[in-house]
C-alpha positions in Angstrom: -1.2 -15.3 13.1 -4.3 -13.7 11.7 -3.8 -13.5 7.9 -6.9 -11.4 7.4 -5.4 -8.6 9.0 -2.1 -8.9 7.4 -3.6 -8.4 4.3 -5.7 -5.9 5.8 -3.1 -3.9 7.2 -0.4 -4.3 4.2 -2.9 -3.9 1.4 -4.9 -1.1 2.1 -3.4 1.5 0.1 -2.8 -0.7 -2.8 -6.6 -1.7 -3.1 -7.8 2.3 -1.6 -6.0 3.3 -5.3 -7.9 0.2 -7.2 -10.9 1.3 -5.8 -10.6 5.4 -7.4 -9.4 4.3 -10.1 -12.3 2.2 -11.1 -14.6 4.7 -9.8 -13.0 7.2 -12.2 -12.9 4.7 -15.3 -16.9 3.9 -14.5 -17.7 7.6 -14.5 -15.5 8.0 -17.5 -17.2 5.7 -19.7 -20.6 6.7 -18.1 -20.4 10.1 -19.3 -19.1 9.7 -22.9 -22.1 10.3 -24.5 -22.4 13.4 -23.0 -20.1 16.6 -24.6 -19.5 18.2 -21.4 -18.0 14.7 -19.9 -16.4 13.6 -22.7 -14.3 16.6 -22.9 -14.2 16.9 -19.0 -13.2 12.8 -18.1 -10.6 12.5 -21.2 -7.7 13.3 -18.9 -8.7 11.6 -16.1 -8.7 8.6 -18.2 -5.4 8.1 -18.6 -4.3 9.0 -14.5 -6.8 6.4 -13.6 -5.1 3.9 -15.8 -1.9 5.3 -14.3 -3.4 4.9 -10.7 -4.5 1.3 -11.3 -1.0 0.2 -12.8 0.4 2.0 -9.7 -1.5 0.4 -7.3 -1.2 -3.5 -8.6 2.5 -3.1 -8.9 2.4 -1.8 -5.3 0.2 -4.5 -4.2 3.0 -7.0 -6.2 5.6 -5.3 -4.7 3.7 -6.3 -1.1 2.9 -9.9 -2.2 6.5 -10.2 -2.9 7.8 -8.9 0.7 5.1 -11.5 2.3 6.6 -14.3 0.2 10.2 -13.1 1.0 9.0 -13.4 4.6 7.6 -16.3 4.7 10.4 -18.2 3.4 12.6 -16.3 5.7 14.8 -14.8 2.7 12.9 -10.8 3.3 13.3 -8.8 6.8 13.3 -10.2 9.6 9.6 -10.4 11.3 8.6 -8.5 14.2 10.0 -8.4 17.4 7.3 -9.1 19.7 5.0 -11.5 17.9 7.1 -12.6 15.1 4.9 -11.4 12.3 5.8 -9.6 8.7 6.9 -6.1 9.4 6.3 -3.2 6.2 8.9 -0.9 4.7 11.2 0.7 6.7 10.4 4.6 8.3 12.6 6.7 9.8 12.2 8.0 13.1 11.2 10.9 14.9 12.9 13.7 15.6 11.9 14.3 19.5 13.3 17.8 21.0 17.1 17.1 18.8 16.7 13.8 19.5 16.8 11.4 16.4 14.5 8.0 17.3 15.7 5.0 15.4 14.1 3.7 12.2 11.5 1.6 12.6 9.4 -1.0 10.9 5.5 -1.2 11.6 4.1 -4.7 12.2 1.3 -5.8 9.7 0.2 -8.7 12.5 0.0 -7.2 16.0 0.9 -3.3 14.4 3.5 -2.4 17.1 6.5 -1.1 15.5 9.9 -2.6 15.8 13.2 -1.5 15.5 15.1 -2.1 12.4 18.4 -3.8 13.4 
């Protein structure tokens, strides 16, 4: 199993929000000096500090499923290759026809169904 891509694939979001949020606390403290920032950043301040605590307790929350997994205690891995599979989605609705729930793979990225 390629554990690159399983953190890839499951932490993406999680480190996409680090990423703004940084951005926005960077230009933030760039433009203090300024009036028009100041004034202009102040708000966006405090989201990107509620982004970032968003994001690292959903990259914990992830963490915590992997672990789960790995010591078999979580979901039960995917069907084809045996890998971690990510939070559960429901499924399509296909001309009245509701699809069953699924779970997407983080190793191989097929979905699976959830039993």
């Amino acid at each position: 199993m390629n554990w690159t891509i399983v953190l890839l694939r499951g932490a993406r979001l999680p480190a996409m929000g680090i990423a703004v949020a940084l951005v926005i606390m960077w230009a933030a403290w760039n433009m203090r000096g300024t009036p028009h920032g100041a004034a202009f950043f102040e708000p966006f301040r405090w989201a990107s500090l509620a982004l970032l605590t968003f994001a690292l307790v959903a990259y914990g929350y992830f963490m915590h499923r992997l672990l789960r997994w790995e010591r078999t205690q979580g979901d039960q891995g995917c069907v084809r290759c045996g890998g971690p599979t990510g939070v559960l989605q429901t499924g399509r609705l296909i001309r009245g026809n509701q699809l069953s729930d699924f779970r997407r793979c983080y190793s191989c990225g097929k979905t699976s169904p959830d039993a």
